[in-house]
N, C-alpha and C positions, 0 to 999 in steps of 0.2 A: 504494500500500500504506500502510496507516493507521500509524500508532508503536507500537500496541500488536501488531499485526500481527510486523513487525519486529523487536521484542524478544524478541517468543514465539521468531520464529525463529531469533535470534541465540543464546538460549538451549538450544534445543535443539541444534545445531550445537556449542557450545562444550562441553555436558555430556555431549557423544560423544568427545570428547578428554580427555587426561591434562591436569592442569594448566597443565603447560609450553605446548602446542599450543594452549589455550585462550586463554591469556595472548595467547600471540603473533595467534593468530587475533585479537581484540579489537583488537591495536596495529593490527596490518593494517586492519580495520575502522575504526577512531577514522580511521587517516590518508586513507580512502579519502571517507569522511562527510565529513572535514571538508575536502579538497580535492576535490571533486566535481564541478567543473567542467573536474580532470583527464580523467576519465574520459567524461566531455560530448564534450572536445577530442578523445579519441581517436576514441571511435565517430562521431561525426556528421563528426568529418574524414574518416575512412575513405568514409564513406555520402555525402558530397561529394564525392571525390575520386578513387573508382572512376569515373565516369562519364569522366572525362578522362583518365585511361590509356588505356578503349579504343583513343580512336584514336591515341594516343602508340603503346603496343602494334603498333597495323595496321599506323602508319609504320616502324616499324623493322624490321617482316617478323615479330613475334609475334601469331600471324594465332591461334591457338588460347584466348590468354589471352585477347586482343580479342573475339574472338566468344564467350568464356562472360561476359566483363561484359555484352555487349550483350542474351545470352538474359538474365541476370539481372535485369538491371531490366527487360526487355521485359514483366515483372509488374507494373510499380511505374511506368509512364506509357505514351502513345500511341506514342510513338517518331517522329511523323511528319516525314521528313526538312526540309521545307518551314517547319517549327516549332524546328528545332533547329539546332546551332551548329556550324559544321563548322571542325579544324583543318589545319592544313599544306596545304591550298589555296588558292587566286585570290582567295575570296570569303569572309566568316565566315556568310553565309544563302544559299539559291538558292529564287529562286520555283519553285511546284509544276512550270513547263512545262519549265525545267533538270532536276529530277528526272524528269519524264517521256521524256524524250529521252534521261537516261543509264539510266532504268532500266526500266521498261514505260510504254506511254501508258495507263495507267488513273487514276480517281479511285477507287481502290478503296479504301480506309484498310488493310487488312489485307495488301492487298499494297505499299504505299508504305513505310510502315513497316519496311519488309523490306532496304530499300535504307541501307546503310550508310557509302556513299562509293566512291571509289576513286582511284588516285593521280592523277587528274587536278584530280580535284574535292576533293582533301582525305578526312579522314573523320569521320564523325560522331560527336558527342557521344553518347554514350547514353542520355541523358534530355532532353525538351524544353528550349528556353529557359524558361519557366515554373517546370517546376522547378528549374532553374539558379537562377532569380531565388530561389523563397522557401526552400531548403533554405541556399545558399551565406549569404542574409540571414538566416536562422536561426543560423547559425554563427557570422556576424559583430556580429550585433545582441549574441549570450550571452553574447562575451568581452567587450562592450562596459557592458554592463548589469552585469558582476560586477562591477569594480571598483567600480562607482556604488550596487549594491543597497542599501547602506544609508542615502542620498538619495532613494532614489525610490518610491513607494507605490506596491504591486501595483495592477495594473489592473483596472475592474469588469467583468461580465462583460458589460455591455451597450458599457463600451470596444471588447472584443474584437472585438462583433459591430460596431462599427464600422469595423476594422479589416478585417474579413474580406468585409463587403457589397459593395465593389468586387470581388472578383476571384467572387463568386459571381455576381455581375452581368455581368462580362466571361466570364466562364467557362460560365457558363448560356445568353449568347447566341451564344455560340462552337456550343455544342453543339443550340442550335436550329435555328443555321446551316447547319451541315454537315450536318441532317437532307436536307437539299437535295441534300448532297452535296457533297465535298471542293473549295475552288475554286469552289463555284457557287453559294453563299450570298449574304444580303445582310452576313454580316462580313466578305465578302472583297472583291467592292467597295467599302461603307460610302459608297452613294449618298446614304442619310440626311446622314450626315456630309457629306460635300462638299456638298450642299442647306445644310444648317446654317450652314458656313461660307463661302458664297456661293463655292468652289471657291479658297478662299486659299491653299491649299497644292499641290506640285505632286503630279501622278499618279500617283506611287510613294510618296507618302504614305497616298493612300486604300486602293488597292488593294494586295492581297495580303498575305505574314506577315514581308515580306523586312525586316532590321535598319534601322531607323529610319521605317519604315510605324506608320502609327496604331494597328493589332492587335499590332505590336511591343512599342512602350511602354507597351502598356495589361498585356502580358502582365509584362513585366520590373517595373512600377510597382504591381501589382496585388501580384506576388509577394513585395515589402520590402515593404508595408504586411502582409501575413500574417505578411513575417518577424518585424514589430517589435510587431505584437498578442501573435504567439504567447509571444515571450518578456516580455515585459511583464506579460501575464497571468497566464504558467505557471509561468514559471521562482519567482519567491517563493514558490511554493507547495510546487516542489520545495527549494527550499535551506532551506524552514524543515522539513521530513520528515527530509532530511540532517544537520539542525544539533538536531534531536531526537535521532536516532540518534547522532551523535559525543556526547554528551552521556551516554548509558546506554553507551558503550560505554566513555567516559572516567572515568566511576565505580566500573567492573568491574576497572577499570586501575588505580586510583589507589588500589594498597594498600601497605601497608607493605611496603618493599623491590621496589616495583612501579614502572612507569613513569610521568611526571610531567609535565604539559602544559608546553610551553615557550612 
């Protein structure tokens, strides 16, 4: 939303109240503009940190709360168990043939997905590793870059797209892959890959999505480089929107007998 956007509608909103309410409305406003990384913290921690209650929730027997976060993001990623982090269990990943034994033997995506854990096995995350990686790096890059933002120059947008070319790249042959079909791709062996590297690594490296396999770090390493483009690029563009807005709202404030920047 532009700055003149935002005035309009700050003004409009204020000149529906009595002075008093106006006033106050405004303070409320200046404090929220000018500490806005408040408001960053809460929402994006919440939208971070739903995903890991689910299975905190399962473990303690709150089986109704757990399975509405899990429908809820079931919008918002693949969910595929094989791809995701599991807690209070043996293992923090299980390759695709673990899930198929505890849950159906199919490569079906839309029924794998489905499988959430259970007390053997721990339970799952609600959202891939992937998005674990570049939402939780989104969160931690923002508090990190705030203190700093006024050392560090917004980023071009051709930085960004440097940033992001890795994981469209990982991501784009993820999903060429799996045209194949779940598990029977060439990203899940990554014969290329062990050809390349004259087989230097051991076999649980090439194959599969399991925690410390090559499509692991590629997922986890792909997603801090989104996180650290996305705030780099974005975030001065919003604190300078913000620092426009506490500014017209700090001028509405600052009348005689009115409230006073400290």
């Amino acid at each position: 939303m532009q700055c003149k956007e935002v005035e309009s509608m700050s003004k409009s909103i204020a000149n529906t109240q009595n002075p008093a309410n106006a006033w106050s409305f405004q303070r409320v406003a200046y404090f929220l503009t000018r500490h806005w990384i408040i408001l960053f913290l809460v929402i994006m921690g919440t939208y971070v940190g739903l995903p890991f209650l689910a299975p905190i929730f399962m473990h303690w027997g709150w089986s109704g709360a757990g399975r509405a976060i899990y429908f809820i993001y079931s919008f918002l990623c693949h969910q595929l168990p094989e791809r995701s982090f599991f807690l209070f269990g043996p293992k923090t990943m299980y390759p695709i043939s673990a899930i198929q034994a505890a849950w159906q033997n199919t490569f079906n995506p839309l029924i794998l997905r489905q499988f959430i854990g259970n007390p053997q096995m721990g339970w799952k995350v609600a959202w891939s590793d992937r998005m674990v990686s570049m939402y939780t790096s989104t969160l931690f890059f923002g508090l990190l870059w705030y203190p700093l933002r006024r050392h560090l120059k917004a980023l071009p947008w051709w930085g960004l797209l440097l940033f992001l070319l890795p994981m469209a790249l990982d991501g784009g042959t993820h999903f060429i892959s799996d045209l194949s079909g779940i598990g029977q791709g060439f990203r899940y062996t990554n014969t290329w890959l062990a050809t390349l590297t004259n087989n230097s690594f051991p076999l649980s490296f090439y194959v599969g999505d399991a925690l410390g396999s090559f499509n692991s770090w590629m997922r986890l390493l792909t997603g801090v480089l989104f996180g650290i483009g996305f705030v780099w690029f974005g975030f001065p563009f919003i604190d300078q929107v913000f620092a426009d807005q506490a500014r017209i709202s700090l001028a509405r404030i600052q009348r005689p007998g009115g409230f006073q920047e400290r």
